[in-house]
N, C-alpha and C positions, 0 to 999 in steps of 0.2 A: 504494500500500500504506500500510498505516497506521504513524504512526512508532512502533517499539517502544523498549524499551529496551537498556539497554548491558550487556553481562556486565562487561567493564572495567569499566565507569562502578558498577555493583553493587559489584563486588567491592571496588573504591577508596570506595566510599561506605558500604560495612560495614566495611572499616579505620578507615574516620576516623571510623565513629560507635563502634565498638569503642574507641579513643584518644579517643576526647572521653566515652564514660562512664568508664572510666578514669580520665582526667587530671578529669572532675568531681570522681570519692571522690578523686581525689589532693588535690585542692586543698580539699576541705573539709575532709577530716585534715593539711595544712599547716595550712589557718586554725586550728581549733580549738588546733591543739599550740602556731602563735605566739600565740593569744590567751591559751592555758594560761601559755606564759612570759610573754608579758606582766606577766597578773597578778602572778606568780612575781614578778617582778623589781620593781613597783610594790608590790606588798605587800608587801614587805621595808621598802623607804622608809617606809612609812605605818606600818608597824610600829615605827620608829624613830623616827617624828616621837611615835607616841602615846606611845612608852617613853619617849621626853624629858621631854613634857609631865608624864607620869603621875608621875616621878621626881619633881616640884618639886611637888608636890601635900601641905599639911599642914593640921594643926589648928595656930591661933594666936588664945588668948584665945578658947577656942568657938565659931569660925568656919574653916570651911572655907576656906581661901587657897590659889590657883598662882599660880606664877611662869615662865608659857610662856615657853621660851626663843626667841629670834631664831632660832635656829640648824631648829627643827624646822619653823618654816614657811617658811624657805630652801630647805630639802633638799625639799620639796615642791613649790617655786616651779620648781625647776630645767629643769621643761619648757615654761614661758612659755605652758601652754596648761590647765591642769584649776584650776577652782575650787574653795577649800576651806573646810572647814565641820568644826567644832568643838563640842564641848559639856563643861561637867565637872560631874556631878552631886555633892552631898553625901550621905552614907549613907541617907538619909530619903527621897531623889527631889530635894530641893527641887535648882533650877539655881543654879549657882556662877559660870558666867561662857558665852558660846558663843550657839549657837542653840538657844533654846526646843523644836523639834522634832525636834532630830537624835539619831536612835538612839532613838527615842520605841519602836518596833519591832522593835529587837534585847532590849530590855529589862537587866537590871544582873547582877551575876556576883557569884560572890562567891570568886575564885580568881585569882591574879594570871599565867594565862595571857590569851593575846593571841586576839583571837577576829576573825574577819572576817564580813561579810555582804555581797550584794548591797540595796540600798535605792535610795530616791527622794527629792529634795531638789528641791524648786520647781520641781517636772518633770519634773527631769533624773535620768537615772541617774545613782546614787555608791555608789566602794566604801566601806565605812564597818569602822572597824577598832576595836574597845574592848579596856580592860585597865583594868583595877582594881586599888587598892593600901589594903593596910588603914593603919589611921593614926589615931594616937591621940594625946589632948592632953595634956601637961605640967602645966597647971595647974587642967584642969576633970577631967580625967577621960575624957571621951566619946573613945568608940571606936565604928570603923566603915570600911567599905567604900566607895570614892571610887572614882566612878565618871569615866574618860576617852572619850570618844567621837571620833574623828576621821576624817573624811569628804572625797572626792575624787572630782571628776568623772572620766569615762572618756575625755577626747578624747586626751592623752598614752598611753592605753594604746592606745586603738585605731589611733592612729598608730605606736607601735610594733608591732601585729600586723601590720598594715597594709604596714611596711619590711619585716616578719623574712617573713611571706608575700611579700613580692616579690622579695626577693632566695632565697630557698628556693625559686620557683616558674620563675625565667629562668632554672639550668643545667638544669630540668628540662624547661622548655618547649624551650630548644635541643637537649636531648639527643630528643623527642620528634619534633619538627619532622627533623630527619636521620633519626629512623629509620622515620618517616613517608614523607621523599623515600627511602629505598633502600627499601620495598616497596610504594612506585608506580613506581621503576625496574624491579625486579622482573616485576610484575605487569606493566609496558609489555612487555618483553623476553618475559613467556610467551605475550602474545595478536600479539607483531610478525608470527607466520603468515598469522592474517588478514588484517593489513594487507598482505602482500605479495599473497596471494590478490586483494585487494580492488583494489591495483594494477593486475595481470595482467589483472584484468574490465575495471576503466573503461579502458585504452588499446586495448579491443580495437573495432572495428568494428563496428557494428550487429548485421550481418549474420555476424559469425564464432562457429559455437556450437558450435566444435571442445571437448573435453574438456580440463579443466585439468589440466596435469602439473606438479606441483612436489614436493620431496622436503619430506612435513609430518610432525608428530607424529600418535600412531597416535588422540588426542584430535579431530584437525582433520581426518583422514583420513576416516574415514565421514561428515563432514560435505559433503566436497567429492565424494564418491563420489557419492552423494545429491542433490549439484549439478547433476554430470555425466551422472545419471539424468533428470534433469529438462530439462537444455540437447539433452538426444537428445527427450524427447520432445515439447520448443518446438520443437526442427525438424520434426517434422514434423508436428504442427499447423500451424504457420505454410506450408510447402508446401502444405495443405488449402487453407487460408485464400486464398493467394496463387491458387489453383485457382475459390475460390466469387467472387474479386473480380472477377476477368475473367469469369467468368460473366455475373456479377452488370452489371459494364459491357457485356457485350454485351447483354444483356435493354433497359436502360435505352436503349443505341443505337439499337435496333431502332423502338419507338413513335417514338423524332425521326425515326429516318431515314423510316417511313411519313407524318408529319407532314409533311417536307418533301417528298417525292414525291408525295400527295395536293395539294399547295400546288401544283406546279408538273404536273400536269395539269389543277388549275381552270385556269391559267394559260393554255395550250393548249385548252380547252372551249370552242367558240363555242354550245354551248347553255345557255343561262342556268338549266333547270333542274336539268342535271346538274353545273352550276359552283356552284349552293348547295347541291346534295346533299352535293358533297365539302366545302364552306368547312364545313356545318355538324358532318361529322366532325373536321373542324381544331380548327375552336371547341370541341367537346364533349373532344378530347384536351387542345388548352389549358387549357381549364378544369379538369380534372380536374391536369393537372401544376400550373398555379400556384396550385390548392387546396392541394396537397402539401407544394409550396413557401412558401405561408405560414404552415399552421400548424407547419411544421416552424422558419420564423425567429418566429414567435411565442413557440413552447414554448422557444426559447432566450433570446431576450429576455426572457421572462415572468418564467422561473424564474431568470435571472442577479437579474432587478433585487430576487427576496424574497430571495436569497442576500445578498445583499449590506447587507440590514439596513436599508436606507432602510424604515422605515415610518412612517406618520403615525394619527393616528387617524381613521377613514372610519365616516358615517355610512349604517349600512346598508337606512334607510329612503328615505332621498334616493338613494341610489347604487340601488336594485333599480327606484325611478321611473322613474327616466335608464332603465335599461339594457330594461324592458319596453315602454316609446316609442321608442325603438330598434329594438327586434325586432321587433314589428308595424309599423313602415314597414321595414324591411328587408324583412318577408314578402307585402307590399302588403297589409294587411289595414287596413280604410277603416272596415268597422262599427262605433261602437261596443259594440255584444251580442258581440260577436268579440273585442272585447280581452282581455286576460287580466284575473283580477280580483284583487286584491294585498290583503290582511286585514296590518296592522299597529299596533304599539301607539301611543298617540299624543305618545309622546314617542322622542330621539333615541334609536337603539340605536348605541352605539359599540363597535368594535373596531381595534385595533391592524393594522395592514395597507397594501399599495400596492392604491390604488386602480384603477389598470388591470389589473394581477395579479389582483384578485379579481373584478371587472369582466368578465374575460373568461372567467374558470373560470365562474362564472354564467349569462353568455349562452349558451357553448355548450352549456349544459344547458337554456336555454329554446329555440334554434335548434333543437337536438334535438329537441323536444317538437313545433315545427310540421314539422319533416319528417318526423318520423316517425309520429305523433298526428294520429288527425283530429278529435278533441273539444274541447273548450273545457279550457283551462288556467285552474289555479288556483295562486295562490301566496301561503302565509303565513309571516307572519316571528313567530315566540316567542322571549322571553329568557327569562333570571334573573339573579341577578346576577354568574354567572360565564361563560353559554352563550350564544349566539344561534341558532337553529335554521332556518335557510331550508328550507321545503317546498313542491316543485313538483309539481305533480300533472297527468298529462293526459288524454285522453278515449281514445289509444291500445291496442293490444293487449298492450300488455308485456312485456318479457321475460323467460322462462323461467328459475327459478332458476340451474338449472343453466349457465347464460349470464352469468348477474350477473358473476362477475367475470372472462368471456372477456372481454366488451366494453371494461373498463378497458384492455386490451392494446393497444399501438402495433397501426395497421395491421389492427384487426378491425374487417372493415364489415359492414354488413347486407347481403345478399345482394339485398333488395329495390331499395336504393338505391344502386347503383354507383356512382354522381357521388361517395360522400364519402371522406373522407382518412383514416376511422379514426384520427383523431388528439385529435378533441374531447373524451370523455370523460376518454382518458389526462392529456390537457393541465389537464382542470379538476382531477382528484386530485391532482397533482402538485402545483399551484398549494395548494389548498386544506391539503394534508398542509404540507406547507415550512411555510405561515401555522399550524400546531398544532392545526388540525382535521383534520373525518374527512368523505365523503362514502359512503353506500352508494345503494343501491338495495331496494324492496319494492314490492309490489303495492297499491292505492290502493282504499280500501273501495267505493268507485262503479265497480273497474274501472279499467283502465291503470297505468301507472306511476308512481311514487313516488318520486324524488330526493330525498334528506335530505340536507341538510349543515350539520353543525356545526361553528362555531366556538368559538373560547376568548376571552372578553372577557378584556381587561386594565386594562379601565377600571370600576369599578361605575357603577352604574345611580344617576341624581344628576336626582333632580326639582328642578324649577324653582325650587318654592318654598323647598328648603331651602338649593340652592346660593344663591339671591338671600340666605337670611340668612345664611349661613357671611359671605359677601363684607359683607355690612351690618357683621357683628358684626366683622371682622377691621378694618375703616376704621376704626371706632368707636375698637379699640383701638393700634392707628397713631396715631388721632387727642390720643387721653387721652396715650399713651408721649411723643407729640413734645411736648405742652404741660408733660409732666412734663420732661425735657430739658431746655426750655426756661427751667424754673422754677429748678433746680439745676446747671447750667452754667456761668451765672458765677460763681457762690458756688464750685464747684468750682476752673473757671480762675484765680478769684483767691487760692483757696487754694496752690495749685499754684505760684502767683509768687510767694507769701510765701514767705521764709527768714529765719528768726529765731536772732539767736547771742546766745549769751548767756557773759560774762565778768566776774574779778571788779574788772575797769578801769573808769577812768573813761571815760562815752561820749568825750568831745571827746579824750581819749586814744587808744581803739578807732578814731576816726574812718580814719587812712590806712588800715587795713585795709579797715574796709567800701568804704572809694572802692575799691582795687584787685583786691576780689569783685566789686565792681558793674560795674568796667571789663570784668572776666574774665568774668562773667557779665549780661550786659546784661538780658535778657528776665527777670532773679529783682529784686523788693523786698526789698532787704535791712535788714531790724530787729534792732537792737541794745539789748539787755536788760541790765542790769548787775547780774550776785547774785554773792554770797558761796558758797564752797563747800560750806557748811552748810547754806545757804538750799537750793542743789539738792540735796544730800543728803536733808535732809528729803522735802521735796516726792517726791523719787522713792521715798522707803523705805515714806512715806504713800502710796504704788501711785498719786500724782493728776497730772493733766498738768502736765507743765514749762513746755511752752507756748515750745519752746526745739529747731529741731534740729541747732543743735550748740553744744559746751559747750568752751568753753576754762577750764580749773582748773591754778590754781597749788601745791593741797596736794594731792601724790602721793596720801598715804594715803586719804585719801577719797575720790579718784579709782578708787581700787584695790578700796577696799569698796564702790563703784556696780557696776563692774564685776562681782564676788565674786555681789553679789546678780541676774546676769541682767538691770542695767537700759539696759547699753549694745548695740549692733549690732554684729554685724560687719562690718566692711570691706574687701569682698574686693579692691577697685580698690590696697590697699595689704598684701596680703599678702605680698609680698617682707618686708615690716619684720615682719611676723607669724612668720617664723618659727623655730623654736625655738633657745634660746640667745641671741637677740637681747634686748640689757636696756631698750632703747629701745621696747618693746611688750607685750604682753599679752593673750592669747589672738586677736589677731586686732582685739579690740575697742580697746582704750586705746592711746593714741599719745606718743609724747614727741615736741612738734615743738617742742621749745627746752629747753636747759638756763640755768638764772641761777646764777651763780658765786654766793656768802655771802660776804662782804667783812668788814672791820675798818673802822672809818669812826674817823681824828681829828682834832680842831679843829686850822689851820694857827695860830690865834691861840695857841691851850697852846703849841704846838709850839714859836711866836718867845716868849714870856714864860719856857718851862720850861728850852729849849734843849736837850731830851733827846732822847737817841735814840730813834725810833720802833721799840716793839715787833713781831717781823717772822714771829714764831710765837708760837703757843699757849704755850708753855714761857714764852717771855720776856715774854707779856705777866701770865701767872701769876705768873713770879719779879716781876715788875716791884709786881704790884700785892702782892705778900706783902711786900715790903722797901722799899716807897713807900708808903706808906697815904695821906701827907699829897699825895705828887704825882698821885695818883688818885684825888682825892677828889671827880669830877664823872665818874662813867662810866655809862653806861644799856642798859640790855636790857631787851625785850620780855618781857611776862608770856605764856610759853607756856600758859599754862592757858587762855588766853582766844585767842591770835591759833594759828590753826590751821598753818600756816606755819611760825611762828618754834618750833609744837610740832616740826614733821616734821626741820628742822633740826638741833633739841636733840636728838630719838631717835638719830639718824643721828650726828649730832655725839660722843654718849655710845657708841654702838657702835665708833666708829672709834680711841677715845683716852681711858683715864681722865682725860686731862685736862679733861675737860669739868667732872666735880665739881669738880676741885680750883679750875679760874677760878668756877664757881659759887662754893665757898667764900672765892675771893680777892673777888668781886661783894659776897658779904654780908659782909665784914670792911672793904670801904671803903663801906660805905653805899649800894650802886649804885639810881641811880632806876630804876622800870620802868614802861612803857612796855602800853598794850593792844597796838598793833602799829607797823607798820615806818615807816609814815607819820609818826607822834607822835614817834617815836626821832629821825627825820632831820629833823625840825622842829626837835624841842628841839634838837638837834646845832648846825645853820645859826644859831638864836635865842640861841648862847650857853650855853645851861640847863646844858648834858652836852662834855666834851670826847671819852669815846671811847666809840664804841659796837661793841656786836661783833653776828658776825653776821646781816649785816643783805645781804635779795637786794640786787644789784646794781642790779636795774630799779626799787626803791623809791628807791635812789641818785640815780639818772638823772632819777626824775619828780619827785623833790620837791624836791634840795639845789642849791645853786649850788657846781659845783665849785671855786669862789674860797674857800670858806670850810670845807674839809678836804680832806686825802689820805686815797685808797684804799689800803689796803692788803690785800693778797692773802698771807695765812699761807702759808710756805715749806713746812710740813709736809704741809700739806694744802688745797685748797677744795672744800668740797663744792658739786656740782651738782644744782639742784635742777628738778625736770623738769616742766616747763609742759606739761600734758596736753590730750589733745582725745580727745572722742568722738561718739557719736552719740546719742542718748538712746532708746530701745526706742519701738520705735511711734509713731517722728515719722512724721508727717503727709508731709514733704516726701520728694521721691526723691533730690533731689540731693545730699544731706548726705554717699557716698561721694567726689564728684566734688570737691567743695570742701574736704574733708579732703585729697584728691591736692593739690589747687593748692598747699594751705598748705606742702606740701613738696617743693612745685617752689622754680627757683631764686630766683623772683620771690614767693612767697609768704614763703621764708625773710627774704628781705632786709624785706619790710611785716612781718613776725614780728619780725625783731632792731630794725628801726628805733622800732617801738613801745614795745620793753624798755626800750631802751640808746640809744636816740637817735642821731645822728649821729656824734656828734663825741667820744663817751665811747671808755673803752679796749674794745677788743671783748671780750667775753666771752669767746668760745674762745682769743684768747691766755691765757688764766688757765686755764687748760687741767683744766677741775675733776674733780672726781671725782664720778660722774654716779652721782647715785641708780638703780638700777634699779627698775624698775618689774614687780612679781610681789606674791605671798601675802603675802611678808614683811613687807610694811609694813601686812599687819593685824596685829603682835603688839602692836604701840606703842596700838592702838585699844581693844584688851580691855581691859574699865573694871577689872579689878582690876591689871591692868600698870598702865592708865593713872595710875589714884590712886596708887598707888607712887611712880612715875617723878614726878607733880606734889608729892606730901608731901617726899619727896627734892629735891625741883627748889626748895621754899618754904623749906623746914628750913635749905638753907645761903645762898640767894638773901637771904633777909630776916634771915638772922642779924645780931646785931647786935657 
C-alpha cells in the first residue's frame, strides 16, 4: 500500500505551524517595539549631546564660534561601538566647524526644538538629531539662526534591540515550547486508541482475522467496525484463494506427472518408433515449460535491473544491428533477400537505458514477426530531438483491433501457435513503459502489422561537427585560463607573503618585534614602514593606499578619527576586547595593546648642585616653580601645537586638573624652553640644556636618555596613560592582519610590545599604574579646529609669557 499520511502527525504539524505564525507576528512586534525603544532611549543621549553642543554656540567679533564640550561626545562614546559625526552651520549655511555633509538633507530650522531624522553618512546608516539656537553679537550686531547637527551610527542601537528582543523573546519562547509539549501530550493521549488497536493487529498471527474487540471512542469505533467488515470479508477470499491454489497445483502436477510417465514407458519401449513418438511428446512439453520458465525469470530480471536505475546511455543504431543478426541466425534464415532490412539515420541515436532490458523488449517483437509473419520484415528507426521511434513492420496477417490490446496480456497466445508463452509482448511493454516510452500496435500500409515504439531521449541529438568544436573551443579556453594563472600566480602568492607594519618607531627599534612575527609567523615577509600618525592620517582621509596592513599609533586621537571615518576593519578574532564598556577598544576596530605612563623627567646633576627636594605632584611642582623662578630657571616642554602626542596629553592632562594652566603659567613665568617633540626634550635633558621636563611618555624615556643622568618621576596625583593603538587599515591587501593583531596580545607579543617601549631593565610601566586614556568619540572634541585653536592660543598665551 502506498504510504499515507499521519492524522497525528497533521494535526501536531498544524499546531506548530499555527505557533510558528504566531510566534512570527510575535516576534516582529517584539523587534519593532525594542527597536522603537531603542531609538527612544539613544535619542535622548543624542539629544543631549546636541543640547550641549548647541548651548556653547555664539557670535564673537562676527564670527560664529563653539565651544563643544568633552562631556557630549563622552555621553555618546558610552557604547564603544557607533561613530559620530557633527556639523555647526552659521545663519547663512556657510560651515563653522564638523563634516561638510552632514545634515546636508534634513536642511536648517528656524525654532529651537530638537528634530531627528533617519540619514546616511559614508554609507552607513545615522541617526542625525539638529537644534538650533538664535544668537546675536554684542559688538556687530548680526543676528541669526545657528544651526547644530549631530549624527550617530546604528550598531549600539541595534545591539540594544537586538538584547531587549532576546531577553523579551526567551520567557516567551519557554512559555511556548510547554504549551507546545502539553498539546502534543494531549493530542498523543487522544489518538493512544489507535495505537492500542494497532498493537492488538501486529501481535496477532497471520492467519487470525477474528474481529477486534476493544472498548474505543465512539470516533474510532466505526472505524474498527469497518475493519472488522473487511477482516470477514479477507477471510473469505482468502478460503477462495486457498481453494484456486490447490487447484491451480494440481493442474500444474498433472502435465509433470504425464511427462514423467511418458518418460518411463519410452523407457520400457523396445520399438524404436514408438520410443521417439513419446520422447518427442516429452520434448514438445519440455519445451513448452522451460519456454514459460524463462521468460517468466526474464520478465523478472528485466524489469528489477530498469527498477533499479542503472542506466547508461545505448546507442540505438548499433544495438537494433546486434539484435537483427541475432534473430535471423536464431531463425536459420541464411538468405540475404530474407534478412530484415533496417533504414536508419547516419549518425548515433542515443537514449538513456539498460541495454539488455531494451535488447530484449525489441527482439521479442522481431521473434514475433518471424513466427508469426511470413513476409519480409522491415525496420526503421526516426528521431528528433526529444523521441526515437522504432518501427517494425511485417508481411503477416495482423491482428484484429479489437485484439491489440488482448495480446499485451500475461499468458495470451495465439491459438495458431501453441509452443508460445504469451509472455513476449507483455515482457516488451513493460520493459519499454519503466524506460518512459510507449509501445502500440496498427496495421502496416503494405499489409501486416505494425509495432511502434517510442522512446524518450534524454540526451539531444549532437552532430559530429559541432561536438568536435564545443571540445576544440573549451581546450582553447582551459588553455588561455591556465597561461593566465600562470601569468598572475606569483605576483598573487607573493602578495599574499607580504605583511607590511607600519609605526611611528624607529626601524632598528621595531626590529624585536618583526623577529618575533617572523618566528610566529614563518611562511609571511614581514616589512616595516616607519610614518608618523599624521602621515597615515593623511594618506587615509586622501581615500589613497597606505600600503600598510597594520598600523601601530601612538596618538589616541587620531587613531580614533581613522576609525570615526570607516578607514579601519574589524577584528572579529579579538572581539572579546570589542565589547561594550571596555575602554581598551572601539567598535571592534581600534585596539589598545599598550599603555605609556607620562613621567616628570629631572636632571640628577640640579638635583646634587640645588639639593632640593624633588617635586612629586603637579601642585608642588606648580608651587615650586611660582616661588623659585630663579631655581627653575632651565625647565622644557614640548610645543603641542606641533608634536601630536604631547597634544593628546595636554587635552587629557587639562581635563583631569586645572592645574595644567596654572604649570603652563608657572612654564611661561620661568622662561621654559620648548621642544617640537619628546625626542628633543630628552636630549636637551641628558645634554644638560633643561633640568626638568614634564610630561614626557615613558618609552621616549627608555629610547633616548641614559638613566645615569635623571630620575623619573611618577606624579602622586595622577599618571596618565597613554594608549599605543593598533588596527587594521580598510582594504588591506593581506588576510592575516586579524591573526597578528591576536599575537600582539598574546602573552608573548605583550612582553616584544613592553620590551620595545621600556626596554628591559627600566621600571615597568604598569607598576605606575596610570590612568588609561580611553579610547571612544571623545577624543574627537580636542581635534575640532575651533576647540583646537583655542586650546593652542590658551596653550601659547601662558606657555610663552614672559
Amino acid at each position: 500500500m502506498k504510504r499515507g499520511y499521519s492524522l497525528e502527525g497533521l494535526i501536531v504539524a498544524s499546531t506548530a505551524l499555527v505557533f510558528l505564525v504566531v510566534g512570527s507576528l510575535l516576534v516582529l512586534a517584539i523587534r519593532n517595539n525594542a527597536a522603537t525603544a531603542a531609538d527612544e532611549a539613544f535619542d535622548r543621549v543624542l539629544e543631549a549631546a546636541a543640547l550641549s553642543i548647541a548651548d556653547t554656540v555664539a557670535y564673537v567679533d562676527g564670527e560664529v564660534t563653539v565651544d563643544i564640550p568633552y562631556s557630549a561626545f563622552a555621553i555618546l562614546g558610552t557604547s564603544r561601538l557607533n561613530r559620530i559625526f557633527y556639523r555647526v552651520a552659521a545663519p547663512d549655511g556657510e560651515i563653522v566647524t564638523g563634516d561638510p555633509v552632514l545634515g546636508l538633507d534634513m536642511g536648517s530650522s528656524r525654532g529651537s526644538g530638537i528634530r531627528f531624522m533617519n540619514s546616511e553618512m559614508q554609507n552607513e546608516p545615522i541617526r542625525l538629531a539638529a537644534v538650533s539656537r538664535y544668537r546675536s553679537d554684542a559688538s556687530t550686531g548680526e543676528a541669526g539662526w545657528i544651526d547644530v547637527f549631530v549624527g550617530e551610527t546604528r550598531e549600539a542601537r541595534s545591539q540594544l534591540a537586538g538584547r531587549l528582543t532576546r531577553d523579551a523573546l526567551l520567557p516567551v519562547i519557554a512559555i511556548a515550547v510547554c504549551a507546545f509539549g502539553m498539546v502534543w501530550v494531549g493530542i498523543r493521549l487522544a489518538f493512544s486508541p489507535l495505537r492500542s488497536i494497532e498493537r492488538v493487529l501486529a501481535h496477532r498471527s497471520p492467519s487470525n482475522l477474528e474481529p477486534v474487540e476493544e472498548n474505543l471512542p465512539r470516533e474510532v469505533a466505526a472505524l474498527v467496525r469497518t475493519l472488522n467488515d473487511f477482516m470477514e470479508r479477507l477471510s473469505s477470499t482468502l478460503q477462495g484463494l486457498r481453494r484456486v491454489t490447490a487447484e491451480a497445483a494440481h493442474q500444474f502436477r498433472t502435465p509433470l506427472a504425464a511427462m514423467r510417465a511418458q518418460a518411463e514407458l519410452a523407457l520400457e519401449e523396445n520399438d524404436m518408433p514408438a520410443v521417439r513418438q513419446r520422447l518427442e511428446r516429452i520434448h514438445a512439453n519440455a519445451v513448452t515449460t522451460s519456454t514459460l520458465a524463462a521468460r517468466l525469470l526474464a520478465d523478472a530480471t528485466l524489469l528489477h535491473s530498469i527498477k533499479s536505475g542503472q542506466t547508461v546511455p545505448v546507442d540505438l543504431v548499433s544495438l537494433l544491428q546486434r539484435i537483427i543478426e541475432q534473430s535471423a541466425t536464431d531463425a536459420g534464415v541464411e538468405d540475404p533477400e530474407a534478412q530484415p532490412s533496417f533504414l536508419h539515420p547516419d549518425h548515433a541515436v542515443l537514449v538513456e537505458g539498460d541495454p539488455t532490458s531494451l535488447g530484449e523488449a525489441i527482439r521479442n517483437v522481431i521473434d514475433n514477426a518471424y513466427i508469426y509473419a511470413g513476409g519480409p520484415i522491415e525496420i526503421t528507426l526516426t528521431c528528433s530531438n526529444r523521441t526515437a521511434v522504432v518501427k517494425i513492420h511485417d508481411g503477416g496477417p495482423g491482428i484484429p483491433p479489437d485484439r491489440r490490446e488482448k495480446v499485451f496480456e500475461r499468458f495470451e497466445r495465439n491459438s495458431r501457435h501453441l509452443g508460445g508463452s504469451g509472455l513476449g509482448l507483455a515482457i516488451s511493454r513493460d520493459i519499454v513503459t519503466a524506460l518512459g516510452g510507449s509501445i502500440t500496435l496498427a496495421n502496416s500500409a503494405e499489409g501486416g502489422l505494425c509495432v511502434i515504439i517510442d522512446l524518450q531521449r534524454k540526451t539531444p541529438v549532437s552532430q559530429p561537427s559541432s561536438r568536435h568544436l564545443r571540445r576544440v573551443t573549451g581546450a582553447l579556453l582551459l588553455c588561455f585560463s591556465l597561461l593566465l594563472l600562470d601569468a598572475t600566480e606569483p605576483d598573487a602568492l607573493h602578495a599574499q607573503s607580504l605583511f607590511t607594519v607600519a609605526a611611528p618607531l624607529a626601524p632598528d627599534r621595531f626590529a624585536p618585534v618583526l623577529e618575533g612575527l617572523e618566528a610566529r609567523f614563518p611562511k609571511l615577509d614581514f616589512v616595516y614602514q616607519q610614518a608618523r600618525s599624521t602621515q597615515v592620517a593623511a594618506r587615509l582621509s586622501a581615500r589613497t593606499a597606505l600600503g600598510a596592513d597594520l598600523v601601530l599609533m601612538a596618538a589616541p586621537d587620531i587613531a580614533v578619527s581613522i576609525t570615526n571615518q570607516g578607514q579601519a576593519e574589524r577584528l572579529t578574532s579579538l572581539r572579546q576586547m570589542a565589547q561594550s564598556g571596555s575602554e581598551a577598544s572601539w567598535r571592534g576596530e581600534l585596539f589598545a595593546v599598550a599603555y605609556d605612563p607620562a613621567v616628570i623627567l629631572v636632571s640628577r646633576e640640579w638635583k646634587k648642585k640645588q639639593g632640593a627636594e624633588l617635586p612629586t605632584s603637579r601642585l608642588q611642582l606648580a608651587q615650586s616653580l611660582e616661588a623659585n623662578l630663579e631655581l627653575f630657571q632651565r625647565v622644557g616642554t614640548v610645543n603641542v601645537g606641533v608634536d601630536t602626542v604631547s597634544y593628546a596629553l595636554a587635552a587629557q592632562d587639562s581635563l583631569r586638573s586645572p592645574l595644567y594652566w596654572r604649570l603652563a603659567a608657572a612654564f611661561g613665568s620661568a622662561q621654559a624652553r620648548i621642544y617640537d617633540n619628546g625626542t628633543e626634550l630628552v636630549n636637551a635633558l641628558q645634554r644638560g640644556q633643561i633640568d626638568v621636563a614634564y610630561n614626557v611618555p615613558l618609552s621616549e624615556v627608555v629610547h633616548e636618555a641614559d638613566a645615569r643622568h635623571y630620575d623619573v618621576i611618577a606624579p602622586q596625583d595622577y599618571v596618565l596613560g597613554l594608549p599605543w593603538t593598533i588596527f587594521v587599515p580598510q582594504n588591506s591587501p593581506a588576510s592575516y592582519g586579524p591573526d597578528i593583531a591576536h599575537f600582539l596580545f598574546s602573552e608573548e607579543g605583550q612582553a616584544l610590545i613592553a620590551h620595545v617601549l621600556w626596554g628591559d631593565d627600566k621600571v615597568p610601566a604598569s607598576e605606575m599604574k596610570p590612568q588609561r586614556i580611553p579610547l571612544g568619540p571623545e577624543l574627537l572634541v580636542y581635534l575640532d579646529t575651533i576647540k583646537r585653536s583655542k586650546f593652542l592660543d590658551s596653550w601659547f598665551e601662558l606657555v610663552t609669557a614672559p
